[in-house]
C-alpha positions in Angstrom: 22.1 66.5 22.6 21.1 64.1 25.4 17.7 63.8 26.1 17.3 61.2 28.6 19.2 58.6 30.5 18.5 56.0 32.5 20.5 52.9 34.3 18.9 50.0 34.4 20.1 46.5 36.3 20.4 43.4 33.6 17.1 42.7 35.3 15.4 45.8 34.3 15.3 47.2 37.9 15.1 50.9 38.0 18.5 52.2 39.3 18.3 56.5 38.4 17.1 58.2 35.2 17.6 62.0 34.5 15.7 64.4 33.6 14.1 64.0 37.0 10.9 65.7 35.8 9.7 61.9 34.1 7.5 60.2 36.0 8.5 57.3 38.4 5.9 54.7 37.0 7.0 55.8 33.2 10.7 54.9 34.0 10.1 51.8 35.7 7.9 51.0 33.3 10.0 52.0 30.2 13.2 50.0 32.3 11.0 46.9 32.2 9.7 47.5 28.4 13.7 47.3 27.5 14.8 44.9 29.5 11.8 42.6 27.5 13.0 44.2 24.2 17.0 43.5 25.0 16.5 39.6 26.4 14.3 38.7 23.4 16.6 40.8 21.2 19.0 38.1 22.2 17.3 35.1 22.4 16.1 35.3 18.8 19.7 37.3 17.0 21.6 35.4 19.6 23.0 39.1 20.8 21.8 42.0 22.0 20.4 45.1 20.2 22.7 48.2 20.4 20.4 50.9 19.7 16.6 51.9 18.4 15.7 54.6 15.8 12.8 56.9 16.9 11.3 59.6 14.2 13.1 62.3 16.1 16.0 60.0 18.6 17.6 57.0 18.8 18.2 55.0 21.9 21.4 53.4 22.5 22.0 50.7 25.0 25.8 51.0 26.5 26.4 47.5 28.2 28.0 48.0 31.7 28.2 44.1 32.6 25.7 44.3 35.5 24.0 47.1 33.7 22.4 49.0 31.0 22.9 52.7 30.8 20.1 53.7 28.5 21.0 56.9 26.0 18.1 59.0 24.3 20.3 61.3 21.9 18.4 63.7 19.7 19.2 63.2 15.6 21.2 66.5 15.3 24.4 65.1 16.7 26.8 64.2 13.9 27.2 60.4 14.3 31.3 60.8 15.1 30.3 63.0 18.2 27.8 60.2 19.0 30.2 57.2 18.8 32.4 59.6 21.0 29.9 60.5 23.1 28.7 56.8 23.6 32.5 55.8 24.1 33.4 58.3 27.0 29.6 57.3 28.5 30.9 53.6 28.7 34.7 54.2 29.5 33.8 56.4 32.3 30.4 54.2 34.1 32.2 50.6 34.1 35.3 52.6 36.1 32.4 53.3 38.7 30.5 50.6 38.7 33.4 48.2 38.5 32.5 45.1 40.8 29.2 46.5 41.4 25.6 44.4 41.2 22.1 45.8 40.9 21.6 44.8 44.3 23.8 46.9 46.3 23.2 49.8 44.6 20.5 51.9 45.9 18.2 54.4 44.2 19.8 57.3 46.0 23.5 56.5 45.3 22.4 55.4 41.5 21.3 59.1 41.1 24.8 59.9 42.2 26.4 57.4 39.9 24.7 58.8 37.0 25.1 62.1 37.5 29.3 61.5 38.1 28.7 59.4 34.9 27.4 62.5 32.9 29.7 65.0 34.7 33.0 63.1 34.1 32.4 62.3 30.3 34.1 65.1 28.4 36.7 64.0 26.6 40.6 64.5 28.1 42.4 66.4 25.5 40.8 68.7 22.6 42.6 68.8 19.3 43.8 65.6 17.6 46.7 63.2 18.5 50.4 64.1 17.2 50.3 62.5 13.8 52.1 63.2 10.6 49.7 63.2 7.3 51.9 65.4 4.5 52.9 62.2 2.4 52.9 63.8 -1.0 55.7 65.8 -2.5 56.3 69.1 -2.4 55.8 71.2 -5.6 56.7 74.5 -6.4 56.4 77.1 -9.6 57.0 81.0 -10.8 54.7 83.6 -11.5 55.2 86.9 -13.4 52.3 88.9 -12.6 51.7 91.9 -15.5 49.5 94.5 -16.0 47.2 92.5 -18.3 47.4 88.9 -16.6 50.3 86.7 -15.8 52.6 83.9 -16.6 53.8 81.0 -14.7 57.4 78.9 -15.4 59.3 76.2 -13.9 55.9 74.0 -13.6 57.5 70.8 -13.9 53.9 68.8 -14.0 49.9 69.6 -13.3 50.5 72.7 -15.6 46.5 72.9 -15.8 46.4 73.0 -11.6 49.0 75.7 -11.7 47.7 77.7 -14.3 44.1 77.7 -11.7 46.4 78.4 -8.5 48.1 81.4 -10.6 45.1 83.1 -11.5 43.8 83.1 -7.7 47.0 83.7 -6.5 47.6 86.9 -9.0 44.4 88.2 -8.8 44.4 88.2 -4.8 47.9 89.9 -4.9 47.2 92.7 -7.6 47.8 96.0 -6.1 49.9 94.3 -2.9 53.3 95.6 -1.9 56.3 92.9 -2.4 56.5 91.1 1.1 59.6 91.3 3.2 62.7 89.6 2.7 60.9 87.4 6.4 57.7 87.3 5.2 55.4 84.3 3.7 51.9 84.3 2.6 50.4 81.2 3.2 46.8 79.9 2.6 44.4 76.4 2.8 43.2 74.8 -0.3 41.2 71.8 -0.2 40.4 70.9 -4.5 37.4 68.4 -4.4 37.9 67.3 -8.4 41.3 66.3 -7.8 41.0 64.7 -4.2 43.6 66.9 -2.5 44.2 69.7 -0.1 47.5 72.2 0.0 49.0 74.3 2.3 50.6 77.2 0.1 53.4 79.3 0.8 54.5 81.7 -1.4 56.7 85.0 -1.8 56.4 88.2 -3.5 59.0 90.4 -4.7 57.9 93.0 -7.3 56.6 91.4 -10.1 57.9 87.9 -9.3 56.1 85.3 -6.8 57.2 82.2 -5.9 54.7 79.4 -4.7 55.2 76.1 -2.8 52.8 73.6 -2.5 52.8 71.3 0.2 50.5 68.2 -1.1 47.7 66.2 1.3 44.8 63.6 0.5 41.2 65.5 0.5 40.0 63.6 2.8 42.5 65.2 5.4 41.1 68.3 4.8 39.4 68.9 8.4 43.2 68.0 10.1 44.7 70.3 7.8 42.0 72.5 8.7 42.8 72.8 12.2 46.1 72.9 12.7 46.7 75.3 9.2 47.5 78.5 12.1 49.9 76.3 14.4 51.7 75.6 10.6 51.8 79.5 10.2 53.6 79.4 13.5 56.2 76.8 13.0 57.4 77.9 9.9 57.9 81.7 11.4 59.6 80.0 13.7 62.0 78.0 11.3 62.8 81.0 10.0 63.5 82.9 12.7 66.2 80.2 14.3 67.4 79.0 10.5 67.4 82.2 8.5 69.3 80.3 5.6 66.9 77.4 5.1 65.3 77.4 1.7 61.8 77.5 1.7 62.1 74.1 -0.1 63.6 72.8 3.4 61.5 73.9 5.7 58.6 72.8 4.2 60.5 69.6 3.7 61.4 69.9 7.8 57.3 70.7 8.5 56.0 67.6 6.0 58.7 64.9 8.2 57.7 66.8 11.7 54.6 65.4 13.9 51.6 67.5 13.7 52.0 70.2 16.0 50.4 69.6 18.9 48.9 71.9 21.8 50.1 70.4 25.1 47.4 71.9 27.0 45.4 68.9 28.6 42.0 69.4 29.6 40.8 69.2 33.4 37.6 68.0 34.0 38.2 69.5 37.8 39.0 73.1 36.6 35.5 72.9 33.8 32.8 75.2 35.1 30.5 76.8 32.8 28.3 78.0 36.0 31.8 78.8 37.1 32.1 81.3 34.1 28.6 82.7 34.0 28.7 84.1 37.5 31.8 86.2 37.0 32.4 86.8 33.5 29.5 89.1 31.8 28.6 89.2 27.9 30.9 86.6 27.4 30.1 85.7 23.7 32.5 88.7 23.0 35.3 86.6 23.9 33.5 83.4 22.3 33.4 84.8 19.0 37.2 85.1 18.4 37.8 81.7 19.9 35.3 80.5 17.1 36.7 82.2 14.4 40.2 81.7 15.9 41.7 84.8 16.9 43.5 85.5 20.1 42.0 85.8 23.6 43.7 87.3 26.6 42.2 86.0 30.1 43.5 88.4 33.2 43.6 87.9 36.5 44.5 85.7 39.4 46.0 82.1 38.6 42.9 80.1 39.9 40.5 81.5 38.6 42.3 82.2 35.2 42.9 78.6 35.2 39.1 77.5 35.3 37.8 80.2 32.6 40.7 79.2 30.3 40.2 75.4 30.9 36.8 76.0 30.1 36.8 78.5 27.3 38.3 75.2 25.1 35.0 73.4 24.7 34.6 76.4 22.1 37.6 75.6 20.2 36.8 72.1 19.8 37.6 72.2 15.6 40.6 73.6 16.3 44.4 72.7 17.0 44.3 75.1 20.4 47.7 77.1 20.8 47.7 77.9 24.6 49.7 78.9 27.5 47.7 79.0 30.9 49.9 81.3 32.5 52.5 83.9 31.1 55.6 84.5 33.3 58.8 85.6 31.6 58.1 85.3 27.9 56.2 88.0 26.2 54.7 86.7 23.3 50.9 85.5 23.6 49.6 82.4 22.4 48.0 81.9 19.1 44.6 81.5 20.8 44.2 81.9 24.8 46.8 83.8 27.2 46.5 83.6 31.0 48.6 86.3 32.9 48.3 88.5 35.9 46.8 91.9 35.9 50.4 93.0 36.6 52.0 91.2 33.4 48.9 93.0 31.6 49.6 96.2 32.2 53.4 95.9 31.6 53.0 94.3 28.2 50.5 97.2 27.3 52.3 99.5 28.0 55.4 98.6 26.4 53.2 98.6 23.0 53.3 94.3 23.5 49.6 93.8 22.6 47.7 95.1 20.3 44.1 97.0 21.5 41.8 95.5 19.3 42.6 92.2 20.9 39.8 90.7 23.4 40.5 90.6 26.5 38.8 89.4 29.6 39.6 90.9 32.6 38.3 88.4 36.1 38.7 91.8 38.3 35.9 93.4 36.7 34.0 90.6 35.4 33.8 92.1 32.0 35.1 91.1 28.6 36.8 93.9 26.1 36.3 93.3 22.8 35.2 94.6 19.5 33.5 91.3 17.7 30.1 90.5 19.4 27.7 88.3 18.5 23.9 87.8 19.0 24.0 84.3 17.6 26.8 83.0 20.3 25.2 84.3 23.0 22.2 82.7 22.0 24.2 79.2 21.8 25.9 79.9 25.2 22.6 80.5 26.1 22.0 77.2 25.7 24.5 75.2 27.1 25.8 77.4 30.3 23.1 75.2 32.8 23.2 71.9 31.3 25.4 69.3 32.3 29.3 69.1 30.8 28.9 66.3 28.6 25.6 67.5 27.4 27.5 71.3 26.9 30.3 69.7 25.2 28.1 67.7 22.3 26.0 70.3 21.8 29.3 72.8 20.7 31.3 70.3 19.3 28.1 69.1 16.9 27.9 73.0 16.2 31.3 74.2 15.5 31.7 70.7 13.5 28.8 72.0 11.4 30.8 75.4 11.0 34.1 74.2 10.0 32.6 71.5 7.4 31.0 74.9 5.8 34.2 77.1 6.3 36.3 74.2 4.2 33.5 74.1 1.4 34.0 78.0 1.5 37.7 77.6 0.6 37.0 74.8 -1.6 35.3 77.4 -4.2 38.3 79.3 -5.3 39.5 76.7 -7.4 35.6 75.4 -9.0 34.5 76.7 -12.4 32.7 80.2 -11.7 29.2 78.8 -12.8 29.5 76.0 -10.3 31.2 78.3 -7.3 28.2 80.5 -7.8 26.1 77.6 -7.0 27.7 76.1 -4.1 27.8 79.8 -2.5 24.0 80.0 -3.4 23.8 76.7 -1.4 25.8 77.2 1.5 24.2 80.8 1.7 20.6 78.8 2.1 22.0 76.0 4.3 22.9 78.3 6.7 19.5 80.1 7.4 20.5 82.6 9.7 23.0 85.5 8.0 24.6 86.1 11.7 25.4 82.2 11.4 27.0 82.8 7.8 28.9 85.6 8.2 30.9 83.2 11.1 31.4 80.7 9.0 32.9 83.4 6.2 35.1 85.2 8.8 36.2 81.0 10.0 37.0 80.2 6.2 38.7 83.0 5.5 41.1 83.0 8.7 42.0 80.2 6.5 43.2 82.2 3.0 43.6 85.3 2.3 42.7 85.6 -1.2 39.6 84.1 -0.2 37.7 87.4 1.2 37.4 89.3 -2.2 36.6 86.2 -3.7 33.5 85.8 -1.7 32.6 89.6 -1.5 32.3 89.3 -5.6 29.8 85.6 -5.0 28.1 87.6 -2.6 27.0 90.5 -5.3 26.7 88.0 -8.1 28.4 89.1 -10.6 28.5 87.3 -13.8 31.5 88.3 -14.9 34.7 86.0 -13.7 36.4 86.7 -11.0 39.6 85.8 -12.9 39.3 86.9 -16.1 42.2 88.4 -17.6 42.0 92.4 -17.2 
């Protein structure tokens, strides 16, 4: 997170500096101490120094023409949310202090400068650009699941791969019911050794699956990652308006599409974290399924439902959000926050539209319903709900980056030898310290897969038997 900043004239003149707690004569005397370090920096290199490694910070120097803005960020921001960070910081302070000099800017309205600096940093749109990554073929294959084991045909290559996707795939559908003539299975499954990630879908009927692999690098595995649900979507949708496309097509359709993209634009006018606090209590019940990405229902009037839901994104930051802000006519809910009126609530409920269990925050009462809490969210909203946006926005991003990296090495252990997946679950397990922690970043992973979950119950009792072997 931030720590300190201060704005400086090329002269090292004091302009503002926040925290305001630090002591006049330490800032103007820190100001001059740069402005020393920066002018000799260039004099001797022949340009100027771009940042300085503490043992426990680094300070960054943003260049603003007539100005320094000087950036103390702790070590526990992951350095892509810091070149962000650093980015929006720049982007947003030379648009207000375009055409300004040291001189006419006064102490007073450089403590307003730098506060509209910090408050309007947060980057416009959550999610990633429309892009289209799936540039491998698509691969399919058989299985013939049997009481003892199973056998897999029509692998036309990678006959070893297949032979490791059949056994997860078998052993995670033993016992299931053959899915409906409309219904898919699909799953995430980044494979480290071979330097790829896939997005399955497959079919059941009796005995008999069918599985298509749809073939990405490994190094797209955080995309793939966030947008795996808003997949899900499209292809229920291709089926639903196309009913005779193979699944061969479709997947053919999704790999030539654009990434699917939310539309919903983020509004640094309608962000309020003390907005949120004040009328919404135990909150982390509703933060929790935005994490792990389930579905959230905000209910009330349009302006206000507009602010929580606006701000409610900065925790879906490693996610491809599916919104809608405000539900009219249609009756089906987004994949992660819904905005209606109290009115539209009640109809929908009790027409049997939305199902109980799903959280549901309701602005009349101030109160969130839902099932999931979460002493380890509210501890991290704790945190952020009185600091500054951009400060807020690092300090979840950094945090639900952490989660999601652990989530995909999660999935990533279905597919290892059993010796090694035991290890890398011992790992993660110690990595993440607190068990209220790890069970999030289970539930996150397996939202992901669903053969995953008895996978991780068996790493999690340690048995040395394998998971897979034939029964």
């Amino acid at each position: 997170m931030i720590l300190r900043t201060s704005l400086i004239g090329k002269s090292g003149k004091f302009i503002a500096g926040t925290p305001k707690e630090m002591d006049i004569k330490q800032q103007l005397l820190t100001s001059g101490l740069i402005s020393a370090i920066l002018e000799f920096s260039k004099s001797v290199n022949q340009q100027e120094i771009q940042s300085i490694k503490f043992q426990n910070h680094t300070t960054s120097f943003v260049d603003l023409q007539e100005f320094f803005l000087i950036v103390d960020l702790a070590d526990d921001i992951e350095s892509k949310a810091k070149e962000q960070l650093l980015k929006n910081l720049q982007k947003n302070a030379q648009e207000l202090l375009k055409n300004r000099t040291e001189e006419d800017v006064s102490l007073g309205e450089g403590d307003l400068i730098l506060e509209e600096i910090l408050n309007g940093t947060i980057p416009p749109f959550f999610g990633l650009k429309g892009q289209s990554f799936f540039k491998k073929k698509i691969s399919s294959f058989t299985i013939f699941h049997k009481k003892i084991g199973f056998e897999t045909a029509n692998v036309r290559n990678k006959k070893v791969f297949a032979e490791s996707l059949a056994a997860v795939i078998d052993k995670g559908l033993k016992g299931r019911p053959p899915l409906g003539p409309e219904e898919l299975l699909t799953a995430f499954l980044p494979h480290r050794i071979k330097g790829a990630t896939y997005y399955l879908t497959l079919t059941k009927k009796e005995n008999k699956s069918r599985v298509w692999t749809l073939e990405t690098t490994y190094s797209n595995s955080m995309e793939l990652f966030k947008q795996k649900r808003l997949l899900d979507k499209r292809l229920r949708e291709m089926r639903r308006k196309k009913p005779k496309l193979t699944i061969n097509k479709m997947l053919t359709e999704l790999r030539e599409e654009e990434t699917p993209q939310t539309k919903k634009k983020f509004d640094p006018e309608y962000f309020s974290l003390n907005f949120l606090n004040k009328n919404v209590k135990n909150i982390e019940r509703a933060i929790f399924p935005l994490v792990t990405d389930a579905p959230v229902l905000v209910v009330g009037e349009r302006p206000a439902v507009k602010i929580v839901i606006n701000t409610l994104l900065i925790f879906t930051q490693h996610l491809l959000p599916d919104v809608i802000e405000w539900l009219t006519t249609e009756n089906t809910i987004a994949l992660n926050i819904t905005g209606m009126a109290a009115e539209k609530y009640a109809v929908m409920r009790e027409e049997g539209l939305i199902d109980k269990h799903i959280t549901t925050i309701n602005l009349d009462e101030g109160k969130v319903y839902g099932k999931e809490t979460s002493s380890y969210f509210n501890k991290l909203y704790t945190k952020v709900k009185k600091i500054s946006p951009v400060v807020a926005y690092a300090v979840i991003g950094n945090e639900l980056e952490k989660l999601t990296k652990n989530a995909i090495a999660l999935n990533e252990l279905l597919l290892l030898p059993r010796e090694k997946a035991q290890e890398e679950f011992a790992k993660l397990k110690e990595e993440n310290t607190s068990e209220a922690r790890f069970a999030k970043v289970k539930k996150l992973a397996c939202s992901r897969n669903p053969f995953l979950k008895k996978y991780l119950e068996h790493l999690e009792k340690g048995k040395q038997e394998s998971y897979f072997e034939m029964f």
